[in-house]
Structure formats: structure tokens, C-alpha cells
N, CA and C atoms as a LAMMPS dump frame, in Angstrom:
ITEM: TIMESTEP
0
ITEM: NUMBER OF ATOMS
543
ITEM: BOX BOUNDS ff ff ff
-5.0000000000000000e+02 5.0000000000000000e+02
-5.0000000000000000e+02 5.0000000000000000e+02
-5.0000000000000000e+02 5.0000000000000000e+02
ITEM: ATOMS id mol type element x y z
1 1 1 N 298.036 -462.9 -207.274
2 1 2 C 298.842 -462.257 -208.293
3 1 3 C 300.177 -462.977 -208.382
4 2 1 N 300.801 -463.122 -209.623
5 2 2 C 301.913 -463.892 -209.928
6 2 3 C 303.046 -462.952 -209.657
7 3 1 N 304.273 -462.834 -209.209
8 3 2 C 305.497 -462.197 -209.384
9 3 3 C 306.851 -462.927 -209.328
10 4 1 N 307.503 -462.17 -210.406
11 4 2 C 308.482 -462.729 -210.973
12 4 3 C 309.225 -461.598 -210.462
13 5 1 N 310.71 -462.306 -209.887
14 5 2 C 312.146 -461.111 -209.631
15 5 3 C 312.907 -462.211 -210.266
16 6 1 N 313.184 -461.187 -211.22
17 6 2 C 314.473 -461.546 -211.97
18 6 3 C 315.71 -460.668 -211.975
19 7 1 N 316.934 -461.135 -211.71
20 7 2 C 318.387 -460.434 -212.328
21 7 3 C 318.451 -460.642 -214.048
22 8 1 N 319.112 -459.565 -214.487
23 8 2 C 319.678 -460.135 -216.138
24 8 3 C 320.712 -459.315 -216.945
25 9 1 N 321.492 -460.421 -217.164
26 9 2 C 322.988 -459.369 -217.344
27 9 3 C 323.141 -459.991 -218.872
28 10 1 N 324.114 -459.118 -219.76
29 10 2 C 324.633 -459.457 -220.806
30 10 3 C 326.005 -460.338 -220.837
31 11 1 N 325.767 -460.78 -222.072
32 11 2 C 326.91 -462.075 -221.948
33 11 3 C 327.647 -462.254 -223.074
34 12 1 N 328.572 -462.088 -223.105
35 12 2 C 329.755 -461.891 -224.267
36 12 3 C 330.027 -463.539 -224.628
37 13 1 N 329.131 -463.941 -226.232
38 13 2 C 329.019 -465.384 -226.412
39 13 3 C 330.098 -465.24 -227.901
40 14 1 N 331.579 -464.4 -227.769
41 14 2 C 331.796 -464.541 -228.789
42 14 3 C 332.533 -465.746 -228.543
43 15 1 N 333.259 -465.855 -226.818
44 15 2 C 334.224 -466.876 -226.563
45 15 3 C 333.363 -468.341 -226.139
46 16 1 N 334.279 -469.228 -225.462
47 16 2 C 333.677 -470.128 -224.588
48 16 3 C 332.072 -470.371 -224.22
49 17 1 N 331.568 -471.259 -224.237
50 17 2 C 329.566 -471.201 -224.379
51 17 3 C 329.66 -471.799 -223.073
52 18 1 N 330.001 -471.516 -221.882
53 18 2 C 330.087 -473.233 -220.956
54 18 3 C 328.502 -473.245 -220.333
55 19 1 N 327.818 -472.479 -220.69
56 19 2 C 326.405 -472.432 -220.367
57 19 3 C 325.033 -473.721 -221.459
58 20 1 N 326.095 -473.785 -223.169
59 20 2 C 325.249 -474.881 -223.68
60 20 3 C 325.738 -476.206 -222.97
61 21 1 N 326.63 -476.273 -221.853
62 21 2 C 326.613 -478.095 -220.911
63 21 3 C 325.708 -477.455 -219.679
64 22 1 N 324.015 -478.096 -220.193
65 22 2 C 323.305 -477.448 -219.393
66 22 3 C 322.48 -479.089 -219.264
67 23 1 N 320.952 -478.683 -218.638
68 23 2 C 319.963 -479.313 -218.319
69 23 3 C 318.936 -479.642 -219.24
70 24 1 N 319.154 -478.567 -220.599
71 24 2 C 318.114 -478.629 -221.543
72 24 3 C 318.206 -477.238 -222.361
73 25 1 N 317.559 -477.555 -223.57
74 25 2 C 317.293 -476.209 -224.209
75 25 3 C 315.211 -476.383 -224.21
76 26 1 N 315.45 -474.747 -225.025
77 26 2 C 313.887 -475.302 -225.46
78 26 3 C 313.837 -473.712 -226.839
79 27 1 N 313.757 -474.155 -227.843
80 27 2 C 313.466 -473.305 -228.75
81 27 3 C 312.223 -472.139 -228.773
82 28 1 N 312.212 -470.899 -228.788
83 28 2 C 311.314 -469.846 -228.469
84 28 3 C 311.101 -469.532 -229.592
85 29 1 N 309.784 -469.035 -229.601
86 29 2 C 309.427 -467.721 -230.516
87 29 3 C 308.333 -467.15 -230.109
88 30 1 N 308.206 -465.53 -229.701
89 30 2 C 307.918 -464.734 -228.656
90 30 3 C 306.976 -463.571 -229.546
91 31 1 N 305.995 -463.412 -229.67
92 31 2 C 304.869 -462 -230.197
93 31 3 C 304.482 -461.491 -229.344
94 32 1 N 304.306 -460.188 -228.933
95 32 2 C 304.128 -459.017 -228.661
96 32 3 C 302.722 -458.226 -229.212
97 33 1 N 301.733 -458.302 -228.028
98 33 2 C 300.684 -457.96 -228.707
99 33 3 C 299.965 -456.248 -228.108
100 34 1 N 299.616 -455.938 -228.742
101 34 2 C 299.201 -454.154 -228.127
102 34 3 C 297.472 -454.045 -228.461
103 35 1 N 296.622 -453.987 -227.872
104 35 2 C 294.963 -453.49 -228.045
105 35 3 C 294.564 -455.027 -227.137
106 36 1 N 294.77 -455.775 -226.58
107 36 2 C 294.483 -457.01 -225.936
108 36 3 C 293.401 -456.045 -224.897
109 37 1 N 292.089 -456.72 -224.739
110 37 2 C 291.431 -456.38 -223.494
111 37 3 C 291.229 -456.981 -223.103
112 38 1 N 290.213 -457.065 -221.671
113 38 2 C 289.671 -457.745 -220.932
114 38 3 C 288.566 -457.793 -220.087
115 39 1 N 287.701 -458.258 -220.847
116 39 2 C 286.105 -457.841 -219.976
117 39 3 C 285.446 -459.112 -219.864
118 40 1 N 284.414 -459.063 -219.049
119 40 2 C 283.634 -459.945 -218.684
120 40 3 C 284.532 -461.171 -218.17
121 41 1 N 285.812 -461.163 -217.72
122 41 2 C 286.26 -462.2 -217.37
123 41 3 C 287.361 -463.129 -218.59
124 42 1 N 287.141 -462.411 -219.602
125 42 2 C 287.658 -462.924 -220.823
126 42 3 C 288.784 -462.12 -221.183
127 43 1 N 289.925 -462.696 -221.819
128 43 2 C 290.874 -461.903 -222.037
129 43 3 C 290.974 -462.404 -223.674
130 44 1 N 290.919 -461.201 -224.519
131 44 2 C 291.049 -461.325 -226.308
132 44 3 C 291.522 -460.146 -226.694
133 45 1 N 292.088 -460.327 -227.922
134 45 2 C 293.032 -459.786 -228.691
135 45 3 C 291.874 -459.603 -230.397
136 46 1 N 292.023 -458.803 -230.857
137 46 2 C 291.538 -458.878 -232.358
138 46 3 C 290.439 -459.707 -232.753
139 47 1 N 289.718 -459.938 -231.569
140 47 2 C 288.143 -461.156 -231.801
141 47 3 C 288.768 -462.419 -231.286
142 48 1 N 289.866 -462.877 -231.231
143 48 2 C 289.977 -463.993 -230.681
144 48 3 C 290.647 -464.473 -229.174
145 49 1 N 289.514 -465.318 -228.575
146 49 2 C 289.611 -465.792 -227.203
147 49 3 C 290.507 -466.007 -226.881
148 50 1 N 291.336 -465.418 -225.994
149 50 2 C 292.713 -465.986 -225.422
150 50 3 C 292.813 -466.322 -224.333
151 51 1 N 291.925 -466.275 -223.689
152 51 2 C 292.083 -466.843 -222.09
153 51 3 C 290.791 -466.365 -221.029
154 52 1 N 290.424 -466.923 -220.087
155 52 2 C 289.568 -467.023 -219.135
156 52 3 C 289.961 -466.224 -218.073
157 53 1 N 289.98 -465.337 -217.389
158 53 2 C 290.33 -464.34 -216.219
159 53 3 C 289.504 -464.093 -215.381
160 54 1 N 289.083 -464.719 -213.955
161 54 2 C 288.169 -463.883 -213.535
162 54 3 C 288.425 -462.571 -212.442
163 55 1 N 289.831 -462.407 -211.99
164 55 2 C 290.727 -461.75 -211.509
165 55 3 C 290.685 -460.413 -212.513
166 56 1 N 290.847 -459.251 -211.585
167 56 2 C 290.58 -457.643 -212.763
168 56 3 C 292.621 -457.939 -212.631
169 57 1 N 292.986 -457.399 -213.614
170 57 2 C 293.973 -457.64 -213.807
171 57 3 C 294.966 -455.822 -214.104
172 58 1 N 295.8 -455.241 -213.156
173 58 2 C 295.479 -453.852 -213.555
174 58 3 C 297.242 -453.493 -213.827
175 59 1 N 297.788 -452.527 -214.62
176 59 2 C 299.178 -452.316 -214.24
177 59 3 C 299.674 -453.201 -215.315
178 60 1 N 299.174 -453.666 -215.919
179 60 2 C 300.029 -454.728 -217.074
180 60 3 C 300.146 -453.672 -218.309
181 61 1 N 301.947 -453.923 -218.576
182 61 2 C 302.491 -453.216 -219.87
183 61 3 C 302.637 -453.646 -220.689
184 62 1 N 302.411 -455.287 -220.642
185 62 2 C 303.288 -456.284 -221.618
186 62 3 C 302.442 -457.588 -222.024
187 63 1 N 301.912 -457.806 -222.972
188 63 2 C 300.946 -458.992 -223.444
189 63 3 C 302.06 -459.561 -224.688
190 64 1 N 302.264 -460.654 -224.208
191 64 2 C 303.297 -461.497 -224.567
192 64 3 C 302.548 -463.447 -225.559
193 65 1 N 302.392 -463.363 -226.422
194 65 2 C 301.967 -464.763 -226.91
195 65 3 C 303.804 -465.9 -226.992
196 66 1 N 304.083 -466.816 -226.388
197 66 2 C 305.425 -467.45 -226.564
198 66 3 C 304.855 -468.597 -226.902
199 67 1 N 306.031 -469.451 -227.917
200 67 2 C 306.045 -470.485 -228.272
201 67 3 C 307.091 -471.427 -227.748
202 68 1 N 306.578 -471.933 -227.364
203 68 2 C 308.118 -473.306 -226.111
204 68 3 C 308.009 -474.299 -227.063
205 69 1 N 308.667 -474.834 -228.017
206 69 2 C 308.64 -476.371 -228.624
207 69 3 C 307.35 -476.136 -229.015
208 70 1 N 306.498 -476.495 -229.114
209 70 2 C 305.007 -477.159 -229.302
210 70 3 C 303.695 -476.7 -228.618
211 71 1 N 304.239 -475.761 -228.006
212 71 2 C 303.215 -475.562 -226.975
213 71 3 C 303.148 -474.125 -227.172
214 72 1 N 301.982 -473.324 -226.512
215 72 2 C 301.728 -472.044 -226.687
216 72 3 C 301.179 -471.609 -224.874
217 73 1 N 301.945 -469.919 -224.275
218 73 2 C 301.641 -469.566 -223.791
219 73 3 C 301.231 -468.103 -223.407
220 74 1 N 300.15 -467.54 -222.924
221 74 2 C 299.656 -466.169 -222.975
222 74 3 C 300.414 -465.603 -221.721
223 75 1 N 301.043 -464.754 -221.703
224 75 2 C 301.805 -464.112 -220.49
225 75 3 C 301.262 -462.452 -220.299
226 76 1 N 300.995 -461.735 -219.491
227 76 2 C 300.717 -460.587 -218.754
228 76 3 C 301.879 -460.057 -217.981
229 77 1 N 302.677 -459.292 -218.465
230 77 2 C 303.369 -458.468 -217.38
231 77 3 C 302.858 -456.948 -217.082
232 78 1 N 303.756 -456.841 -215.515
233 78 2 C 303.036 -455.187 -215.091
234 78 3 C 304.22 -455.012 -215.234
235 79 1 N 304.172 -453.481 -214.607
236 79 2 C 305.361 -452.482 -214.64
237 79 3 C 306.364 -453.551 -213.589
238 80 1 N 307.488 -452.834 -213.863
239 80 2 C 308.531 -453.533 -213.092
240 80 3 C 308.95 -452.312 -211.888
241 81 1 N 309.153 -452.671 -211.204
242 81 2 C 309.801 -451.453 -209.966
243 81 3 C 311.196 -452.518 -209.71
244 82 1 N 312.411 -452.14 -209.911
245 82 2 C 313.798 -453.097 -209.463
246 82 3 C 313.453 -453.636 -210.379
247 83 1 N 313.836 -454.876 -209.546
248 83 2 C 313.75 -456.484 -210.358
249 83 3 C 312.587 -457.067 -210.003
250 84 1 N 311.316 -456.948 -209.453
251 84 2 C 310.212 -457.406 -209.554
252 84 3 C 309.193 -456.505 -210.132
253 85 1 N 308.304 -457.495 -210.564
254 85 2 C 307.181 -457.106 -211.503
255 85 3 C 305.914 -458.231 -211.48
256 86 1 N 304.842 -457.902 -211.804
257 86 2 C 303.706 -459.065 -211.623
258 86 3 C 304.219 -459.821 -212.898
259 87 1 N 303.388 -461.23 -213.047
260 87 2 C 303.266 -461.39 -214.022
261 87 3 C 302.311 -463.025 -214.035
262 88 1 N 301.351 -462.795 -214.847
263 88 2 C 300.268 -464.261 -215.03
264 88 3 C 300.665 -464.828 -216.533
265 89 1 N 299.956 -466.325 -216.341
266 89 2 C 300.476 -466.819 -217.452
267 89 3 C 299.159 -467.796 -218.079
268 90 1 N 298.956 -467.901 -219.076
269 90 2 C 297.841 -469.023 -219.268
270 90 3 C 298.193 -469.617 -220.609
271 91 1 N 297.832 -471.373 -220.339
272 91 2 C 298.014 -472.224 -221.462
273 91 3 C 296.878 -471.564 -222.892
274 92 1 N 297.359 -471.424 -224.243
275 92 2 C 296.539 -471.579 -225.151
276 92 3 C 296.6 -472.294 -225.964
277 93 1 N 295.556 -472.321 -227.042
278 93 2 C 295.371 -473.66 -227.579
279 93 3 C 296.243 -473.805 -228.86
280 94 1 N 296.472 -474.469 -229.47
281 94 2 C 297.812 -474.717 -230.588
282 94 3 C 297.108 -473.929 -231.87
283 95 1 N 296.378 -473.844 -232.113
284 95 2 C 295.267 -473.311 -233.189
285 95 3 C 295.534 -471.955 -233.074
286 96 1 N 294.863 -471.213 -232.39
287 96 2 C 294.982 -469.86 -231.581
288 96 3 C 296.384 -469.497 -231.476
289 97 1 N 297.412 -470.145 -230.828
290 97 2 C 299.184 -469.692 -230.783
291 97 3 C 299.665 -469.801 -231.972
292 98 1 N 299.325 -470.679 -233.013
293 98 2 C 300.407 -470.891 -234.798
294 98 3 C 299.838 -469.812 -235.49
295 99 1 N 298.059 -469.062 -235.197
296 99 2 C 297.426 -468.304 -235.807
297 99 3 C 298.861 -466.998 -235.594
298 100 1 N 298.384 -466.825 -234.015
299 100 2 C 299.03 -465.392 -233.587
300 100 3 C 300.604 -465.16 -234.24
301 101 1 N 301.168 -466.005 -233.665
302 101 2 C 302.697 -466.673 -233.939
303 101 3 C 302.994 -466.548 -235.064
304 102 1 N 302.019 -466.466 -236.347
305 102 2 C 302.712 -466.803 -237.786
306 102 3 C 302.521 -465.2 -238.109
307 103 1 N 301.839 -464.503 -237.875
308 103 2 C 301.352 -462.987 -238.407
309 103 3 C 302.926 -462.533 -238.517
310 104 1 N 303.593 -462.466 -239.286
311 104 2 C 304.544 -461.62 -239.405
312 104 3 C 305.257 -459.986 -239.145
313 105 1 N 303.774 -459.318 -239.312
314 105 2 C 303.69 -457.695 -238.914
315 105 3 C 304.197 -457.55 -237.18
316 106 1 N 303.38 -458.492 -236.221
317 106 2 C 303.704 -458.526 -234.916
318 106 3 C 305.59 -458.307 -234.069
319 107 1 N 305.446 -457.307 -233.327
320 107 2 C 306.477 -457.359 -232.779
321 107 3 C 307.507 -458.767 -232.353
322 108 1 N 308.704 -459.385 -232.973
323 108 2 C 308.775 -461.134 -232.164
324 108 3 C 310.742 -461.042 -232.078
325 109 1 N 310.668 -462.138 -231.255
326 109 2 C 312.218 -462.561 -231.184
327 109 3 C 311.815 -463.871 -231.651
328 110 1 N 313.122 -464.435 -231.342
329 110 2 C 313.334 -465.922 -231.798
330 110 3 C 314.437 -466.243 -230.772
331 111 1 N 314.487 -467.427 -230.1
332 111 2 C 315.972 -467.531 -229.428
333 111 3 C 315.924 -468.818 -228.876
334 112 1 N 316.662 -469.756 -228.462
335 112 2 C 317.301 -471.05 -228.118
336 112 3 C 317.446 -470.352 -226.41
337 113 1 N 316.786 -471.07 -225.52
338 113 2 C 317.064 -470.677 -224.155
339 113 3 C 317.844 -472.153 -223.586
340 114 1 N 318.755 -471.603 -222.976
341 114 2 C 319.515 -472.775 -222.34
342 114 3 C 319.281 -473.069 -220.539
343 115 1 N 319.387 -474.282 -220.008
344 115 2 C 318.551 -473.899 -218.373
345 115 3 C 320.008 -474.506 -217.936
346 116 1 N 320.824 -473.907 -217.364
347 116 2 C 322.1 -473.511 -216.622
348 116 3 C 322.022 -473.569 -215.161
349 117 1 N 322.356 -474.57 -214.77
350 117 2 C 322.48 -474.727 -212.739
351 117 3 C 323.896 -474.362 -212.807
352 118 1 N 323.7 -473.272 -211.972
353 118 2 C 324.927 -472.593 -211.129
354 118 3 C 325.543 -473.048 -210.409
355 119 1 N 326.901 -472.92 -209.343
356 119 2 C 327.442 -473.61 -208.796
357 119 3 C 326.385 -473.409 -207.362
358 120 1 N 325.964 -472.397 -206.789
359 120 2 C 325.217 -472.416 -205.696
360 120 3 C 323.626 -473.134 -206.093
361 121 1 N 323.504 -473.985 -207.243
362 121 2 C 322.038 -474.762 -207.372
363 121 3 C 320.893 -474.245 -207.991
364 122 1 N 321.092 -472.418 -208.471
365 122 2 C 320.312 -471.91 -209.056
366 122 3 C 320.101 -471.6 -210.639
367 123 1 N 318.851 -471.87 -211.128
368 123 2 C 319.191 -472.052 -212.47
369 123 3 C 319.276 -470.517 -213.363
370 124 1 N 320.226 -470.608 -214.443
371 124 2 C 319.58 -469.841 -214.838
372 124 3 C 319.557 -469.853 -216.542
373 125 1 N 318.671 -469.093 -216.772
374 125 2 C 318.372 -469.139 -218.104
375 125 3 C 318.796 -467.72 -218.954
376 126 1 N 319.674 -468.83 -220.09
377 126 2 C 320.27 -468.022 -220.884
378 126 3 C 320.379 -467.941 -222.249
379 127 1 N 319.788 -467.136 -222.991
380 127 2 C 318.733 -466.913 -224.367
381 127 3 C 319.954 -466.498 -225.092
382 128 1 N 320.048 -467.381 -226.392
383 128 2 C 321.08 -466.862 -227.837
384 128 3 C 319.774 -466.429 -228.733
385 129 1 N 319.733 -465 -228.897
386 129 2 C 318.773 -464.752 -229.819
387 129 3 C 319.491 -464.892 -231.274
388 130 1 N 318.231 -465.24 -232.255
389 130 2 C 318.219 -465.484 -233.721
390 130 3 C 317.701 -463.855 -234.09
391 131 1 N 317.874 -464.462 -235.8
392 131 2 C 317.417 -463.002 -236.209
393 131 3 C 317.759 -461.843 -236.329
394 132 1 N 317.31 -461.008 -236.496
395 132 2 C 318.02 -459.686 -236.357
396 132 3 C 318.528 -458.746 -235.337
397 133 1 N 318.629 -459.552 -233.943
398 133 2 C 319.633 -459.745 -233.317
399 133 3 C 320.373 -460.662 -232.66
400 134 1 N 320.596 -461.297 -234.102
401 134 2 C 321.446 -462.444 -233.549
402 134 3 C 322.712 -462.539 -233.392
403 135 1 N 323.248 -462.824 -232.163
404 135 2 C 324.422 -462.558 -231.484
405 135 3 C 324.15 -462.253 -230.4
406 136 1 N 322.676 -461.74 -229.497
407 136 2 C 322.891 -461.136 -228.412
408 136 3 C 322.305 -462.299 -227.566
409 137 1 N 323.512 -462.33 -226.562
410 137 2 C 322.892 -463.428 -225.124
411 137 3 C 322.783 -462.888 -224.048
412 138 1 N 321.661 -463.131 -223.619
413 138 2 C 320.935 -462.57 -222.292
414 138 3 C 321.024 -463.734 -220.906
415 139 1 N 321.676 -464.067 -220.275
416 139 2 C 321.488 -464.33 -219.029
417 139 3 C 320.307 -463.322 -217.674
418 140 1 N 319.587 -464.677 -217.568
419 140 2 C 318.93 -464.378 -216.582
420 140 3 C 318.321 -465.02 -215.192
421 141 1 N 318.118 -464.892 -214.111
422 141 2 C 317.441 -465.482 -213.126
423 141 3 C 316.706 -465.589 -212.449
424 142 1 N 315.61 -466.502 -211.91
425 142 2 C 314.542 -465.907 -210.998
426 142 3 C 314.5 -466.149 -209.611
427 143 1 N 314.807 -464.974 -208.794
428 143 2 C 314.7 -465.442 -207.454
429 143 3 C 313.795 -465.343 -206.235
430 144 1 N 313.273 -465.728 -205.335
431 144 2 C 312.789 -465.296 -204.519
432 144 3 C 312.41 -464.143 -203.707
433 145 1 N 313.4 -463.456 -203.958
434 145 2 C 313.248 -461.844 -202.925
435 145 3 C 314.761 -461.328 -203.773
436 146 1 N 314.673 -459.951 -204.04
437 146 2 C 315.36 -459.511 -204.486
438 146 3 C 316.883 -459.714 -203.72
439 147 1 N 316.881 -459.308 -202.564
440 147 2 C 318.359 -459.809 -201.903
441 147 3 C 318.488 -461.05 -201.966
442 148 1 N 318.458 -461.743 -202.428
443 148 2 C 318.848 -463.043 -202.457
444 148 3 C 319.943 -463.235 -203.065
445 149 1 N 320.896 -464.199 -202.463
446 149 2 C 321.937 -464.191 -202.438
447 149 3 C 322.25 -464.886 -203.911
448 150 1 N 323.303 -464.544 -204.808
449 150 2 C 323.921 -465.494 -206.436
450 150 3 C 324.965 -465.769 -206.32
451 151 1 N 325.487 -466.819 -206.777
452 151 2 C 326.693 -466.865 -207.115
453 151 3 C 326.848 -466.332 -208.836
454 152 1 N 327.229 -465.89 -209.024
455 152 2 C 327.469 -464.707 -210.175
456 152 3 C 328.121 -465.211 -211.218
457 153 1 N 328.307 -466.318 -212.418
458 153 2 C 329.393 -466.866 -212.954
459 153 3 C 329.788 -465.727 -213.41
460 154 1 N 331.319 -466.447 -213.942
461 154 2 C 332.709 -465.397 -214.625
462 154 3 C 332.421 -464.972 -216.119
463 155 1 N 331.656 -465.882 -216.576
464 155 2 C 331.389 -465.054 -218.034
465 155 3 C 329.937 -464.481 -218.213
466 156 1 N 329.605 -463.657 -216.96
467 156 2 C 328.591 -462.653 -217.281
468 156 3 C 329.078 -461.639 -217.272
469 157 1 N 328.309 -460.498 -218.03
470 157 2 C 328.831 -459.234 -218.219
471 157 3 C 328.175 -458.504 -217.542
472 158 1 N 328 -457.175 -217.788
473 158 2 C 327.272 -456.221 -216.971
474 158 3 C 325.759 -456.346 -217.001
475 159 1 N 325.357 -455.841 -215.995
476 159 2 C 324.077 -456.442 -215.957
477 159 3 C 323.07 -455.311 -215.964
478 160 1 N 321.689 -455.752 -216.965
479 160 2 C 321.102 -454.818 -217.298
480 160 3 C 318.924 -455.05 -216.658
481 161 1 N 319.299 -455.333 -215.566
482 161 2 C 318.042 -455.642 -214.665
483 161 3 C 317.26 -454.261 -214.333
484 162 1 N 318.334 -453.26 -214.611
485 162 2 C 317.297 -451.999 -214.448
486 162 3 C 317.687 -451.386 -214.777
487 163 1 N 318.179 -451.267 -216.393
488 163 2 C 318.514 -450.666 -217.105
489 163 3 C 317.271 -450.786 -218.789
490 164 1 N 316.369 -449.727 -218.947
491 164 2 C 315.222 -449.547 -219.644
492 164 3 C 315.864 -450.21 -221.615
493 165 1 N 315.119 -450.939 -221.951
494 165 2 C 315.317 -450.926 -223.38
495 165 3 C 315.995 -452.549 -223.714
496 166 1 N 316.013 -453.305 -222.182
497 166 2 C 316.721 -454.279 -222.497
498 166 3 C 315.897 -455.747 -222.371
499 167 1 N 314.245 -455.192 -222.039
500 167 2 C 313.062 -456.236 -222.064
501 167 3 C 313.627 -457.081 -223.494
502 168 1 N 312.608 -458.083 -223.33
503 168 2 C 312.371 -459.111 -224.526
504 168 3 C 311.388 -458.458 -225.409
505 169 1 N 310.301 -457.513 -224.743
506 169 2 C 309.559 -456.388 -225.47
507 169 3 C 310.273 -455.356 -226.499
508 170 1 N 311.044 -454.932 -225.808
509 170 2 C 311.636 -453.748 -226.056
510 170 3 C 312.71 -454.35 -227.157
511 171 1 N 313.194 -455.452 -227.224
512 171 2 C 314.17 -456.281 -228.381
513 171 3 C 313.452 -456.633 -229.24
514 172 1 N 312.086 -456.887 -229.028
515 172 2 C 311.209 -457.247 -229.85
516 172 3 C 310.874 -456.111 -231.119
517 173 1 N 310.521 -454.6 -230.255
518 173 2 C 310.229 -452.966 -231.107
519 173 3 C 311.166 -452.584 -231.586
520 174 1 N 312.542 -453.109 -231.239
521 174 2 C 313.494 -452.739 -232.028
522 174 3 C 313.954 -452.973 -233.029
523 175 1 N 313.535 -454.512 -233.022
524 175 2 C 313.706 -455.511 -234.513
525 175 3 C 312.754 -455.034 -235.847
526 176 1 N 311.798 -454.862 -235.323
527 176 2 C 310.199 -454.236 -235.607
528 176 3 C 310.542 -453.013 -236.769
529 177 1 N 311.386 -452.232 -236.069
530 177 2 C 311.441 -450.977 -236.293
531 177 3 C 312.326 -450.547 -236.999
532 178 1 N 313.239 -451.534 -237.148
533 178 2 C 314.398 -451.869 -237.997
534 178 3 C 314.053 -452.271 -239.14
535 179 1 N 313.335 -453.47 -239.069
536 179 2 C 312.706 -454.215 -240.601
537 179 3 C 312.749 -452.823 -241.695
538 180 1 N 313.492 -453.091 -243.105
539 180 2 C 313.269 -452.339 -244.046
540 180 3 C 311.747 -451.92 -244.824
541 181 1 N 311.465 -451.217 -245.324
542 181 2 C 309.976 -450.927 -245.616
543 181 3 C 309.938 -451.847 -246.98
């Protein structure tokens, strides 16, 4: 089983950016999918194949299709307890991700992630979302064991790692839900 502990705080990007003198960007765009099953080893969405599983996969809240540059990936998250939570990931095919990716109705963000080494060597990644919430920057990190030690930069804000409503999901249903009829 995969697990991810992440911290993630908000970040006041009206001033100073010193996070775009980074290592790289990589342009996102993120769908949100709900009825995804998984039987016989196969994991699909709406008739189409999304991935190979032979692992029962149980506790997952979050079926995630992302777009990195050019590439397409299927993500699985479970519930989160703290700052850890499971989470698997599988390559899909470019055909299958521009299909999912273009449906407009689907829950999505959009955002420019920046990869930020800290002064203690740890990276972290920090998302300027587009769109209809654009303006909001999310700093975040992944660490090893929840106590693990950060150095904390000065232009993060309060931090919302376990605070409900502040997923990439949950930014996603909000945008969603907003859209005018």
C-alpha cells in the first residue's frame, strides 16, 4: 500500500513569490471522478479501462485523473487520519487521460505547481491555482513520518493539513458548484 504524509498551509501570494526561484514548474489539470469500480482486478470508470489492480483496494475516497505536461495519471486516495492517508497511482494512456480531462461537467482545478527546496533540503510543492479560484496558493510537503522535523519558511500562512474542505477534491466541488447554470 502507498502512503503519503503531507503538511499544507496557505500562502498569501499577493506579495513577494520567492517560491517561483525554484527547481521547476509543471502545469496541472486535475478531474475528479465518482462511480469508478473495481473488479476482477481492473479498475474503470464509465466503460473505460483505467488501470490493472490486482491488490483489493479498500477505504479510498478520492479517484483523481491528473494531467502533468503531457502525461496522464490515475491516483486513489483513502481517508486521511492527521496528515497521512493511503494513496496508489497508475500511468494512463494519453487517449484515455485527453478523453477524461476534456469532459467539462467533471469536478477539476487547474494550477502551475512550483518544486521549492527549503533551506533544510526538503522540497516543497507549491500550487497557484487558475480559474475560479484563482489566487489561491497552497503550499505543501511530503514527509516521512509525521514528526518529522521542517523548517517552516516565513511566507507560509496558517496551515490547513487537518482542517476539512481544503483537499484538491474538495476545491475541485466547490468550483463545480459554483459554475452558473
Amino acid at each position: 500500500m502507498g502512503i503519503e504524509i503531507e503538511r499544507r498551509f496557505l500562502v498569501d501570494g499577493r506579495n513577494e513569490k520567492p517560491w517561483r526561484e525554484c527547481e521547476g514548474t509543471i502545469k496541472m489539470h486535475q478531474c475528479y471522478l465518482s462511480g469508478v469500480s473495481h473488479s476482477n482486478s481492473i479498475i474503470s470508470w464509465q466503460g473505460i479501462s483505467l488501470a490493472n489492480e490486482p491488490a483489493e483496494l479498500t477505504n479510498i475516497s478520492t479517484w483523481r485523473i491528473r494531467q502533468e505536461n503531457d502525461s496522464f495519471v490515475l491516483t486513489a486516495k483513502g481517508v486521511r487520519i492527521g496528515a497521512t492517508g493511503s494513496e496508489f497511482e497508475w500511468k494512463i494512456g494519453n487517449d484515455v487521460g485527453k478523453k477524461i480531462i476534456s469532459m467539462k461537467e467533471l469536478p477539476s482545478t487547474e494550477k502551475t505547481r512550483y518544486l521549492w527546496r527549503g533551506e533544510d533540503g526538503l522540497l516543497w510543492e507549491v500550487d497557484e491555482f487558475e480559474g475560479g479560484i484563482a489566487g489561491l496558493v497552497i503550499a505543501e510537503i511530503e514527509l516521512k513520518s509525521e514528526d518529522q522535523e521542517v523548517m517552516i519558511p516565513s511566507w507560509l500562512g496558517m496551515e490547513i493539513t487537518h482542517l476539512r474542505g481544503w483537499s484538491n477534491a474538495a476545491l475541485a466541488m466547490m468550483i463545480k458548484d459554483a459554475r452558473p447554470c
